[in-house]
VOGU-194182 format. One record per residue: residue number from 1; chain; z, x, y of N, C-alpha, C in turn. Coordinates in steps of 0.001 Angstrom, whole numbers, plus 500000, padded with zeros to 6 digits. Example, Ala and Ser with C-alpha at 12.3 -4.5 7.8 and 13.67 -1.06 7.14 Angstrom:
+-----+-----+--------+--------+--------+--------+--------+--------+--------+--------+--------+
| seq | mol |     nZ |     nX |     nY |    caZ |    caX |    caY |     cZ |     cX |     cY |
+-----+-----+--------+--------+--------+--------+--------+--------+--------+--------+--------+
|   1 |   A | 507800 | 513190 | 494310 | 507800 | 512300 | 495500 | 507800 | 513200 | 496700 |
|   2 |   A | 507080 | 512850 | 497750 | 507140 | 513670 | 498940 | 507870 | 512900 | 500030 |
+-----+-----+--------+--------+--------+--------+--------+--------+--------+--------+--------+
***
This chain:
+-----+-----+--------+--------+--------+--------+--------+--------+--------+--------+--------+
| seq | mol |     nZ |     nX |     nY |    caZ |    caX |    caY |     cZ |     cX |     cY |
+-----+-----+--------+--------+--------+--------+--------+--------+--------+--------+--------+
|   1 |   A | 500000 | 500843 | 498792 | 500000 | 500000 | 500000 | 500000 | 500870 | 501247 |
|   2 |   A | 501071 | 501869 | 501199 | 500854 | 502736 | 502377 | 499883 | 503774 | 502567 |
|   3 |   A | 498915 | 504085 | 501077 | 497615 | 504489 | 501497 | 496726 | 503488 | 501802 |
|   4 |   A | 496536 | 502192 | 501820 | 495182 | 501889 | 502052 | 496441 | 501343 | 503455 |
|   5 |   A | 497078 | 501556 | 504020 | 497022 | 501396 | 505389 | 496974 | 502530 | 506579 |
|   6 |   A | 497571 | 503092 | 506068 | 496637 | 504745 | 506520 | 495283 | 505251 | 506372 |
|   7 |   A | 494529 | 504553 | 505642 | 493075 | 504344 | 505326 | 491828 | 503647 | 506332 |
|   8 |   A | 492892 | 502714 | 506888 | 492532 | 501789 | 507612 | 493286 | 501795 | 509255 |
|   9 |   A | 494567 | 502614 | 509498 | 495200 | 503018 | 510505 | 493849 | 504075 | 510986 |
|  10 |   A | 493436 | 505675 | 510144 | 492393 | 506622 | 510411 | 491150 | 505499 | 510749 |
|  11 |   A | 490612 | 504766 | 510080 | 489022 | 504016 | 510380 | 489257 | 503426 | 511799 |
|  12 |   A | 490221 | 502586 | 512505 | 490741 | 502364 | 513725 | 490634 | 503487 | 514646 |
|  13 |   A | 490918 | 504526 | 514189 | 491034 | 505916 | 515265 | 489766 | 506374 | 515454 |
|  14 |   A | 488743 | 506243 | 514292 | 487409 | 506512 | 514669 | 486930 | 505950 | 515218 |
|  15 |   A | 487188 | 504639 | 515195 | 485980 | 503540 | 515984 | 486654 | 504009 | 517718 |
|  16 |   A | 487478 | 504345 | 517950 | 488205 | 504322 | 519042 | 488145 | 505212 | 519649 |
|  17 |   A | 487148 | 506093 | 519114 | 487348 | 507555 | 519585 | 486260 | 507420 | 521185 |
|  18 |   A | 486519 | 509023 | 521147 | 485369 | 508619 | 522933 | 484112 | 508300 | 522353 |
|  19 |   A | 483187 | 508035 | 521396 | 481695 | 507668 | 521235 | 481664 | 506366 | 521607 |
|  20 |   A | 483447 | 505297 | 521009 | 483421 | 504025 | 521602 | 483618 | 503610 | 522672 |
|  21 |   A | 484098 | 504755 | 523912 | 483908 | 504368 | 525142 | 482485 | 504106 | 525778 |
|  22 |   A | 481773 | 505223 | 525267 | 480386 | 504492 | 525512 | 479899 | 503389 | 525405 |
|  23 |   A | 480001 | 503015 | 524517 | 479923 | 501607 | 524055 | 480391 | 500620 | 524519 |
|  24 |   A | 481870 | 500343 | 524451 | 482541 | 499481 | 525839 | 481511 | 499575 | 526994 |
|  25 |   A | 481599 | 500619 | 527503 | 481227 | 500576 | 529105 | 479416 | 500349 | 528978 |
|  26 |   A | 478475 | 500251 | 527908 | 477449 | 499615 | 527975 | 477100 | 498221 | 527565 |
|  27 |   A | 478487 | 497724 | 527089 | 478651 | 496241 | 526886 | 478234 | 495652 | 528216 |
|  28 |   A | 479763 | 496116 | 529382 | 480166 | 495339 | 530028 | 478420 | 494723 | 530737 |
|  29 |   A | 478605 | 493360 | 531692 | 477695 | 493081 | 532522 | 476954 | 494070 | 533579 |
|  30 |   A | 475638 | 494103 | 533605 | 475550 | 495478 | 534412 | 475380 | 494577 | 536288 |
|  31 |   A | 476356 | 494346 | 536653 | 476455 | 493611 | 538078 | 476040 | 494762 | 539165 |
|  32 |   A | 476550 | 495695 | 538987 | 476255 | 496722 | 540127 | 474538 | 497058 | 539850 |
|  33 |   A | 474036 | 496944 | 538881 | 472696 | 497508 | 538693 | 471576 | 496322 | 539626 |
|  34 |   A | 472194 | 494827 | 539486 | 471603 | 493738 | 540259 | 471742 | 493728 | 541486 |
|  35 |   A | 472526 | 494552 | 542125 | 473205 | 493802 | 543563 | 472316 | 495300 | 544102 |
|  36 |   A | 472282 | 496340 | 543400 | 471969 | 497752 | 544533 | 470296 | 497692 | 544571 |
|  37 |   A | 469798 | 498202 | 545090 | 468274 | 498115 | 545230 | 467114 | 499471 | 544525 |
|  38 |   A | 466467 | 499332 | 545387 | 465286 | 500499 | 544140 | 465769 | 501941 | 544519 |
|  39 |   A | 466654 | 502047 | 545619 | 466797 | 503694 | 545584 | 467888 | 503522 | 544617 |
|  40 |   A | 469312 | 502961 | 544279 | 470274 | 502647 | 543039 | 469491 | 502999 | 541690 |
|  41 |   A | 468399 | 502643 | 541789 | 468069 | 502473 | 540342 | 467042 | 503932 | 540279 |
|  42 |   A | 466559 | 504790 | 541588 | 466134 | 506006 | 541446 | 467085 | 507143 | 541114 |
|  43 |   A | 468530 | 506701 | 541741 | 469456 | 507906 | 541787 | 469874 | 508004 | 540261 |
|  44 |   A | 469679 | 506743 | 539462 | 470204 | 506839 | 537925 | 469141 | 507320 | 537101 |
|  45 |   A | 468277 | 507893 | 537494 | 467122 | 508786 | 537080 | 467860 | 510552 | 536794 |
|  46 |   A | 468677 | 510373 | 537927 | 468822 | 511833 | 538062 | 470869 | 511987 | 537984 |
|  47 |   A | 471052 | 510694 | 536934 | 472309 | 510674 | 536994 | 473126 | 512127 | 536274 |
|  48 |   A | 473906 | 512789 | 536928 | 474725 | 513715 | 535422 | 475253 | 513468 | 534285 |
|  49 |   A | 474785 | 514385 | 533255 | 475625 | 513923 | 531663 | 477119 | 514117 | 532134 |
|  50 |   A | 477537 | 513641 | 531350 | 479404 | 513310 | 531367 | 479974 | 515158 | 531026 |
|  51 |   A | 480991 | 515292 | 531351 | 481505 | 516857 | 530911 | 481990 | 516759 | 529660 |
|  52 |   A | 481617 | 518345 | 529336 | 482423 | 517672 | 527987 | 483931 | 517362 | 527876 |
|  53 |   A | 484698 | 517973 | 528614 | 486206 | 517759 | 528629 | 486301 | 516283 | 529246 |
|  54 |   A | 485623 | 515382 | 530107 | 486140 | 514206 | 530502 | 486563 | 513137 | 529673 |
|  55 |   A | 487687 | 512542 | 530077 | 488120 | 512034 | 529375 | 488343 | 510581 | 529750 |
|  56 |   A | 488115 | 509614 | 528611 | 488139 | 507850 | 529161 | 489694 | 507919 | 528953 |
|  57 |   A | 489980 | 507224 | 530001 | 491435 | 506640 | 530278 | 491675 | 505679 | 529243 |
|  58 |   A | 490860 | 504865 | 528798 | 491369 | 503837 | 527735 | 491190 | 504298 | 526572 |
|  59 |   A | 490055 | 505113 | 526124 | 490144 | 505956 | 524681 | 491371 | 506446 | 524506 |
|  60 |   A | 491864 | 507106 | 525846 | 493001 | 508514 | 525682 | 494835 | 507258 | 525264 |
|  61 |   A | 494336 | 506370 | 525667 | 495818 | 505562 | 525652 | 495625 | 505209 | 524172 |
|  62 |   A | 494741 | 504645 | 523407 | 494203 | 503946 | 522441 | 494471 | 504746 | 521301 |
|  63 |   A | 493948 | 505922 | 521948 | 494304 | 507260 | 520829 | 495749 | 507740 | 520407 |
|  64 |   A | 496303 | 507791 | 521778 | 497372 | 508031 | 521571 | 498315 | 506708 | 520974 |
|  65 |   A | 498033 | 505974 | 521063 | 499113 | 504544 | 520835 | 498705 | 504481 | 519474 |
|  66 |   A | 497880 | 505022 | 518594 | 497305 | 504780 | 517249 | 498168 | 505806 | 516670 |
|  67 |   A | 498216 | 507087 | 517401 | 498546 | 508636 | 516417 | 500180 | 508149 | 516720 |
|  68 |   A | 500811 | 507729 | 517913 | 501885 | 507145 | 517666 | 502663 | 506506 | 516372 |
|  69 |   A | 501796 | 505090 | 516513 | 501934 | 504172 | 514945 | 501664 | 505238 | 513831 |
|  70 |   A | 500602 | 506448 | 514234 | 500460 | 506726 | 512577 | 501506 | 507660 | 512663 |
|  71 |   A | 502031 | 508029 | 513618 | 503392 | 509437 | 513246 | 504841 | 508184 | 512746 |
|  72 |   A | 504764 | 507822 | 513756 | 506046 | 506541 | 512817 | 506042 | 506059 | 511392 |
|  73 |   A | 504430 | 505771 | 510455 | 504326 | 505528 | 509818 | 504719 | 506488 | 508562 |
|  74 |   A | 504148 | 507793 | 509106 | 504448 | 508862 | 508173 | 505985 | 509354 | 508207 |
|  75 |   A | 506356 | 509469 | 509342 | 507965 | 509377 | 509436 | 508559 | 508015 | 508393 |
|  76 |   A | 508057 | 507234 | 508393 | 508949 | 506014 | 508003 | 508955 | 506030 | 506340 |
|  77 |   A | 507324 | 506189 | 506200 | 507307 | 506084 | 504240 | 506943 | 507283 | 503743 |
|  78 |   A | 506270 | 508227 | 504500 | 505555 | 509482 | 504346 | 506627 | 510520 | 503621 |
|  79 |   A | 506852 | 511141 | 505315 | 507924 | 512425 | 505245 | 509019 | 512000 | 504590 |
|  80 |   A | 509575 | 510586 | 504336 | 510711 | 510588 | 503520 | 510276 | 511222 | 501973 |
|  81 |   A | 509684 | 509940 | 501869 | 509579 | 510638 | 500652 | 508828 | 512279 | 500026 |
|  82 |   A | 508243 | 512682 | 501050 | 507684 | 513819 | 500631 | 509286 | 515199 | 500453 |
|  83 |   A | 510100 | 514726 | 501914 | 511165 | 515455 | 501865 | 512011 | 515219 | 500682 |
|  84 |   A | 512600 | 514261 | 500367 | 513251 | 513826 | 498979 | 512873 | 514451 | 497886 |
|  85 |   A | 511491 | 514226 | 498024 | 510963 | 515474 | 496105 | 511377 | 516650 | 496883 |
|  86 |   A | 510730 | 517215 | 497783 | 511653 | 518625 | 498015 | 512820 | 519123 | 497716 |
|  87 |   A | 513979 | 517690 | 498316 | 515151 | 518179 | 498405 | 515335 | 517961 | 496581 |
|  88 |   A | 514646 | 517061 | 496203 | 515420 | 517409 | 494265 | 514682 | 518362 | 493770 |
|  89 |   A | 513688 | 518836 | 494110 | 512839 | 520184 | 493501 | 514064 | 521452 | 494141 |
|  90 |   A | 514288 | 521588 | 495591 | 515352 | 522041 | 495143 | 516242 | 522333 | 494940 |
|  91 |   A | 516899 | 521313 | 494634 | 518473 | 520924 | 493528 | 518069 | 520987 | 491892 |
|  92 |   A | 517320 | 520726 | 491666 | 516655 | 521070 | 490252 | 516862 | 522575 | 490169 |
|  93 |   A | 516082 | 523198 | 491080 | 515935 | 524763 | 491143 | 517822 | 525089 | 491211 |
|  94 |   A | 518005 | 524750 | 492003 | 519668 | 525178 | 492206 | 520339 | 525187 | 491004 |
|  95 |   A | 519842 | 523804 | 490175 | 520965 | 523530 | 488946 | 520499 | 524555 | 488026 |
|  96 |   A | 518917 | 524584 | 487915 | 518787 | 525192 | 486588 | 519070 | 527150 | 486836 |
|  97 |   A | 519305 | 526855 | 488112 | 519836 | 528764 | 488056 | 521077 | 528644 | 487852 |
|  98 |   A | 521923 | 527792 | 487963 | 523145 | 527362 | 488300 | 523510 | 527727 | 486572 |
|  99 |   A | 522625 | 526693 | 485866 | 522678 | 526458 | 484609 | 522504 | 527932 | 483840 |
| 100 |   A | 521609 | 528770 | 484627 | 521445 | 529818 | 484029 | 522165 | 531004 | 483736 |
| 101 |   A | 523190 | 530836 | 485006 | 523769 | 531654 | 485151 | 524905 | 531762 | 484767 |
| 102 |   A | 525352 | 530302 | 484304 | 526827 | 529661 | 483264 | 526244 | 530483 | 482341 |
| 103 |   A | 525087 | 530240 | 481388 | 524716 | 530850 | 479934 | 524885 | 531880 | 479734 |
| 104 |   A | 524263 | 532694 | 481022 | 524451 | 534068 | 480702 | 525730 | 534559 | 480600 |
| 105 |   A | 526795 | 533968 | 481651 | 528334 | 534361 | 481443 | 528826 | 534058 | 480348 |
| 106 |   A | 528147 | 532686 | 479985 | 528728 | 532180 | 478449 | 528594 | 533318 | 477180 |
| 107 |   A | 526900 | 534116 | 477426 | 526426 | 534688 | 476361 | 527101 | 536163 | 476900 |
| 108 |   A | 527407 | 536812 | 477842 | 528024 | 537999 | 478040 | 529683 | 537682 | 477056 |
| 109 |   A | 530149 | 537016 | 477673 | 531756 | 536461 | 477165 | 531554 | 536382 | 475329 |
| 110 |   A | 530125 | 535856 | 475176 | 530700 | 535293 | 473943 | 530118 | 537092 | 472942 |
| 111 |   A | 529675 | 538086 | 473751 | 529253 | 539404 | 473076 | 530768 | 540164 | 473285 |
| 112 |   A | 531112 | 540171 | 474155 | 532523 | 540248 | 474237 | 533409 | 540130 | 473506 |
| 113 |   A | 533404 | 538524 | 472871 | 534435 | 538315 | 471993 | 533909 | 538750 | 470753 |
| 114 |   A | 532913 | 539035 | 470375 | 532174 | 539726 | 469204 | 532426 | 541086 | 468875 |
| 115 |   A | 532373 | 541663 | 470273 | 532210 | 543059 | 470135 | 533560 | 543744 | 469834 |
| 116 |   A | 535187 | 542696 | 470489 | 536322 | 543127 | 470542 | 536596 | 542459 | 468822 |
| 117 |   A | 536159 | 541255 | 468128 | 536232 | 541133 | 466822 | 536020 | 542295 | 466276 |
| 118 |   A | 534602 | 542676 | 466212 | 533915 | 543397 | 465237 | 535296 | 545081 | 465596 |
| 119 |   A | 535506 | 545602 | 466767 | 536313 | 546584 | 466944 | 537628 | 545967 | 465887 |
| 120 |   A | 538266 | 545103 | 466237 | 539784 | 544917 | 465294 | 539066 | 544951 | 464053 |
| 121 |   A | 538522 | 544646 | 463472 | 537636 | 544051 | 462309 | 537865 | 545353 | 461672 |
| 122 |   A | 536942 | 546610 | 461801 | 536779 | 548065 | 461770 | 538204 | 548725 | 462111 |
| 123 |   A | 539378 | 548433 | 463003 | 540094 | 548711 | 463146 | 541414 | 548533 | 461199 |
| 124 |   A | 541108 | 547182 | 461066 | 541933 | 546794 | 460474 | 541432 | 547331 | 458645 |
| 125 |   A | 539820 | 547526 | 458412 | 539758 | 548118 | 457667 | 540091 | 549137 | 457387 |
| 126 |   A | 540226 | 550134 | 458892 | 540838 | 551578 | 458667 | 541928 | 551323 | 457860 |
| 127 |   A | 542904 | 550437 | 458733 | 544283 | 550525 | 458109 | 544390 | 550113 | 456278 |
| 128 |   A | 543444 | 549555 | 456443 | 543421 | 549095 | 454857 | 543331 | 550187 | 454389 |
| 129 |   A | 542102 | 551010 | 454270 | 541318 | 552235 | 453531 | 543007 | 552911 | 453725 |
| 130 |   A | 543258 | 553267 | 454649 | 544529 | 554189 | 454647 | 545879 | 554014 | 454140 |
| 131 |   A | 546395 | 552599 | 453998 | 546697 | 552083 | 453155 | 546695 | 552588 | 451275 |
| 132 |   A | 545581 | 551924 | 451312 | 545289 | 552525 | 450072 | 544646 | 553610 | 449558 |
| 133 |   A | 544662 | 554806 | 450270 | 545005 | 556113 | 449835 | 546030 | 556335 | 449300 |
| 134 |   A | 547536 | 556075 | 451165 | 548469 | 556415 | 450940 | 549301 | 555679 | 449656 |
| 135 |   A | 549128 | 554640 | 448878 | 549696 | 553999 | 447786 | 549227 | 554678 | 446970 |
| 136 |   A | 547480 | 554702 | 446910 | 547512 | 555422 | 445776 | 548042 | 557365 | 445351 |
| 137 |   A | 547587 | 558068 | 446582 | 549062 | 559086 | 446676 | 550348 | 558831 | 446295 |
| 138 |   A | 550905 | 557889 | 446428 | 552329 | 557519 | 446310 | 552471 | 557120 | 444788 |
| 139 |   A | 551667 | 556226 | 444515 | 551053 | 556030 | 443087 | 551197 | 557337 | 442098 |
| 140 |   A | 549814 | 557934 | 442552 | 549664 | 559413 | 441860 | 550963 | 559801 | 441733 |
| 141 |   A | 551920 | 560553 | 442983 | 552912 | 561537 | 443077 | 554086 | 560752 | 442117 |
| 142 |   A | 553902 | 559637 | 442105 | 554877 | 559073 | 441207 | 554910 | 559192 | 439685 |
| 143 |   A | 553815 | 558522 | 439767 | 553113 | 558757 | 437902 | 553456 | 560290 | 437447 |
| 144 |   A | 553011 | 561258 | 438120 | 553206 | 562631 | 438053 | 554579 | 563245 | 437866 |
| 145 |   A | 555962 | 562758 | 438840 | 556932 | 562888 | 438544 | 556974 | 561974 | 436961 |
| 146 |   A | 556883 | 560770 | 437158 | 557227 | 559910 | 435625 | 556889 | 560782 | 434576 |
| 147 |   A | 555486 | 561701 | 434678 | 554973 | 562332 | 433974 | 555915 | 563493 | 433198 |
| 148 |   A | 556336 | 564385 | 434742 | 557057 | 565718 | 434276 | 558654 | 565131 | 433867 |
| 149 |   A | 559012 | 564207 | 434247 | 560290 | 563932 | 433677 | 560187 | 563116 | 432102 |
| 150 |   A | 559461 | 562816 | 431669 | 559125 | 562420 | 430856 | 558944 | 564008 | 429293 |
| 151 |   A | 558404 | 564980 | 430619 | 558075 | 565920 | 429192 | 559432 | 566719 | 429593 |
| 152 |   A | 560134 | 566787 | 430949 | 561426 | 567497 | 430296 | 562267 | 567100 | 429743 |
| 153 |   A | 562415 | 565184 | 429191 | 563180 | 564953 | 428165 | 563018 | 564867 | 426674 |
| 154 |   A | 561564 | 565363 | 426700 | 560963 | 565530 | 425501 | 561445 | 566886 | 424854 |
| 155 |   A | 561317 | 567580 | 426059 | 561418 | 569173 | 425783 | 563276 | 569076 | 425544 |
| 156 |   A | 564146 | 568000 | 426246 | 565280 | 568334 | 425835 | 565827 | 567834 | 424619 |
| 157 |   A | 565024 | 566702 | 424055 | 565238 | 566062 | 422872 | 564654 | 567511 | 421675 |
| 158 |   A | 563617 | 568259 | 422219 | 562990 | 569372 | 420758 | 563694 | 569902 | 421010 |
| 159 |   A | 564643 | 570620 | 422137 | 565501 | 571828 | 422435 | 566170 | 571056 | 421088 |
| 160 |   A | 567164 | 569870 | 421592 | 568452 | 569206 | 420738 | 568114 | 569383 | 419408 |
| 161 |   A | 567070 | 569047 | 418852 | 566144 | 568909 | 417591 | 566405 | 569996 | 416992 |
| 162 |   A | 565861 | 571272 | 417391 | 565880 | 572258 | 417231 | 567236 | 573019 | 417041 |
| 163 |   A | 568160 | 572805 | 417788 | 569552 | 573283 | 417792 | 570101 | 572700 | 416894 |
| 164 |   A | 569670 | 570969 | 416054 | 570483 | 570612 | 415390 | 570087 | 571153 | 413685 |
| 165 |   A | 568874 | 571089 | 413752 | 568043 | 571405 | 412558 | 568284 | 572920 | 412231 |
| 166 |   A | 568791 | 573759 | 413334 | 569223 | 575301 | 413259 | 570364 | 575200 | 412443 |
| 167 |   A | 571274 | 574395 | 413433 | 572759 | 574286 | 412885 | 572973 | 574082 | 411904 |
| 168 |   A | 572183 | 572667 | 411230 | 572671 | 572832 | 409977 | 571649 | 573455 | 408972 |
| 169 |   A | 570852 | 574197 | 409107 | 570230 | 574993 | 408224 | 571223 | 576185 | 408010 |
| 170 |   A | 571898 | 576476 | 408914 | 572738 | 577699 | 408997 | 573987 | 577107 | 408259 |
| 171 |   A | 574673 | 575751 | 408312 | 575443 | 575173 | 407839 | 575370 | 575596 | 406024 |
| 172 |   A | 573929 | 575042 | 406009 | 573570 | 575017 | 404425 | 573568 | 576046 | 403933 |
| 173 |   A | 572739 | 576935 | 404927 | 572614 | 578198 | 404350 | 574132 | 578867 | 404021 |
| 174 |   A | 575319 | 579017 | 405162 | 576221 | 579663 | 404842 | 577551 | 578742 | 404001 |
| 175 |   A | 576864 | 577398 | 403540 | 577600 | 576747 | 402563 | 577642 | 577220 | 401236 |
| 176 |   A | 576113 | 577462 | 401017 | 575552 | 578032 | 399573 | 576060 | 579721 | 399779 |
| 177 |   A | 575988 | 580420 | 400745 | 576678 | 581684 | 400460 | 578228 | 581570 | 400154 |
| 178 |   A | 578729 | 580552 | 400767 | 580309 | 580582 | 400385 | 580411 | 580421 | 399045 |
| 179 |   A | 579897 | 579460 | 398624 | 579816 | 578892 | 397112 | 579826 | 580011 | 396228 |
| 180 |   A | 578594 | 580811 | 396397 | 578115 | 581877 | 396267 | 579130 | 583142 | 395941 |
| 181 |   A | 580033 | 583616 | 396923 | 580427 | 584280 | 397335 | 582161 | 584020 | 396628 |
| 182 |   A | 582418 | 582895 | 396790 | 583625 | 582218 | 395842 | 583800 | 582899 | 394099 |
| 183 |   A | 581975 | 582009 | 393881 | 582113 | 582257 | 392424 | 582013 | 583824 | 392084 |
| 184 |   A | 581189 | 584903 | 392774 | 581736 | 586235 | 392077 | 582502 | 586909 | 392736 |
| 185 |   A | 583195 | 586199 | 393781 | 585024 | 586843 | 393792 | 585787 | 586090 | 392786 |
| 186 |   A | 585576 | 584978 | 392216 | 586315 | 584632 | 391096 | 586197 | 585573 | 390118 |
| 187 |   A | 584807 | 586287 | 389398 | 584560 | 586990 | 388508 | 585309 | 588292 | 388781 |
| 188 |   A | 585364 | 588946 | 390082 | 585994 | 590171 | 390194 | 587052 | 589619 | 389812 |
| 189 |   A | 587799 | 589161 | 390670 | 589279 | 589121 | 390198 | 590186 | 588404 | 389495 |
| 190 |   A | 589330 | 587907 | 388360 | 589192 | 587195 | 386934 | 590358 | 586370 | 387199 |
| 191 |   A | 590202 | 585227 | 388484 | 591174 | 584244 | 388685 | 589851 | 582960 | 388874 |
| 192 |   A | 590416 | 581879 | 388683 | 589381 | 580732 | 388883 | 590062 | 580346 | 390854 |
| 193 |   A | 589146 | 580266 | 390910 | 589144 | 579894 | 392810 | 588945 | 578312 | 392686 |
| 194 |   A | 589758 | 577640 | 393786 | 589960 | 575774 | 393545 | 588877 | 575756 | 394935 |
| 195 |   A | 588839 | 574487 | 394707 | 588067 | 573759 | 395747 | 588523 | 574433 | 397696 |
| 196 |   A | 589907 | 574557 | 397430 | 590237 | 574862 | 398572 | 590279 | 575733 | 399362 |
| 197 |   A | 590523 | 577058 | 398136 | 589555 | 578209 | 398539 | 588027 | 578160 | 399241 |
| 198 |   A | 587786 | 577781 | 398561 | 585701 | 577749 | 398678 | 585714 | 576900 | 400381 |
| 199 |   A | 586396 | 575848 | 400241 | 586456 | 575068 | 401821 | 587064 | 576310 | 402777 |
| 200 |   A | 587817 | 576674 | 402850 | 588233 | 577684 | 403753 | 587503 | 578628 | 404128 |
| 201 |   A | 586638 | 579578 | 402769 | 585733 | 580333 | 403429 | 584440 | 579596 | 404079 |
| 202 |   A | 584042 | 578420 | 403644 | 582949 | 577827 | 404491 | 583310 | 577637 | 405894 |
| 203 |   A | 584736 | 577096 | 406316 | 584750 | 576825 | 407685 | 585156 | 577984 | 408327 |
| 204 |   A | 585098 | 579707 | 407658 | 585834 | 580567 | 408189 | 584351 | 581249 | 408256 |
| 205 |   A | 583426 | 580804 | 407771 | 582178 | 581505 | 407960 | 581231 | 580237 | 409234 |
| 206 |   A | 581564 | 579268 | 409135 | 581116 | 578210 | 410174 | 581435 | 578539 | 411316 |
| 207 |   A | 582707 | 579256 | 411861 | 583240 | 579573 | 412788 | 582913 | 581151 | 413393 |
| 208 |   A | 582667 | 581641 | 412179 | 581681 | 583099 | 412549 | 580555 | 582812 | 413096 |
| 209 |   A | 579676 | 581897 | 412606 | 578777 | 581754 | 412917 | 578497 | 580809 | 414480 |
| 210 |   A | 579870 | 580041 | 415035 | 579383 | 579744 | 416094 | 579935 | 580807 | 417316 |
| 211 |   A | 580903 | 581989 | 416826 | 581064 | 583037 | 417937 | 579944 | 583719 | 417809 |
| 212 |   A | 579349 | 583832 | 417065 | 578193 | 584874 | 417233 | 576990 | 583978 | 417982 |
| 213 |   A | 576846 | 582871 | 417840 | 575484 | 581945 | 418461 | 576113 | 582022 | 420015 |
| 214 |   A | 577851 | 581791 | 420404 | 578067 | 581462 | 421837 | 578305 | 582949 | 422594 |
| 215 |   A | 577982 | 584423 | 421529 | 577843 | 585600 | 422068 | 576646 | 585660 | 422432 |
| 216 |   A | 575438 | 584824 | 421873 | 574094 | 585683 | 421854 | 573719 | 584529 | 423226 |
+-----+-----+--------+--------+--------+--------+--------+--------+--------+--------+--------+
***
């Protein structure tokens, strides 16, 4: 609607322009051409063309009273709305930098919280890995003691073993020499020897035998 009246506001301005002052002013009645005589009508032989700058007083009002209406018009439905898309083109522009520039803080912040994860993350595996060294060190050094205490009660059980299996081999052995030793002192000295004899020299040779083991 407000183009085809601006369509038709411009076709008004043409007809109106100075070509239509000519026109007007060859409408009107030509009264002065009747009333003046034959020299009037010689001098318009040799009349001057118009300048080009002159200007009709009623074109110039006509013109202007038109570009008037048409500046009001464009003020009224025009420039509003032409200014309005501007002003949301840019508020659009505003938001979406606006918008852009949240994201990017969003996406800096959120590398941030990534980057300080991924650090504890790596942090906390250290402690693990170190962790479990130090257990298993602790582990090891343990097992290892369990280990050596283990073979020095072995070694004190063969020592014992050994001392007991000595003892009484030596027991036996110097049982059977007493025995031994009884029966041909009986023969020398053609007396029979009792049980109690024979016990006496065994524990009198048992007893030799442990001063001499707690000398050596």
């Amino acid at each position: 609607m407000v183009r085809d009246f601006l369509c038709v506001l411009l076709g008004v301005i043409v007809l109106m322009g100075p070509g239509s002052g000519s026109v007007l002013i060859a409408a009107e009645p030509d009264t002065q051409a009747t009333s003046e005589g034959a020299t009037e009508g010689a001098e318009e032989a040799h009349v001057e063309q118009p300048f080009l700058l002159d200007v009709d007083s009623g074109t110039f009002v006509w013109t202007l009273l038109l570009f008037l209406i048409l500046l009001g018009v464009l003020s009224k439905f025009v420039w509003p709305n032409i200014l309005k898309g501007l002003l949301a083109r840019e508020e659009k522009q505003r938001s979406d930098l606006a918008a852009a520039e949240q994201a990017n803080q969003t996406a800096q912040q959120t590398l941030a919280e990534y980057q300080q994860k991924l650090t504890e993350a790596h942090a906390e595996a250290r402690k693990l890995i170190e962790h479990a060294r130090a257990d298993a060190d602790k582990a090891g050094a343990q097992r290892v003691s369990e280990i050596e205490a283990e073979i020095g009660r072995m070694r004190e059980r063969a020592t014992d073993d050994i001392k007991l299996a000595r003892q009484q081999a030596l027991q036996d052995l110097y049982g059977h020499a007493a025995s031994l030793a009884t029966a041909v002192a009986g023969k020398v000295l053609q007396r029979e020897i009792d049980d109690s004899d024979t016990q006496r020299l065994v524990d009198e040779s048992l007893n030799e035998l442990g001063r001499l083991e707690d000398a050596g």
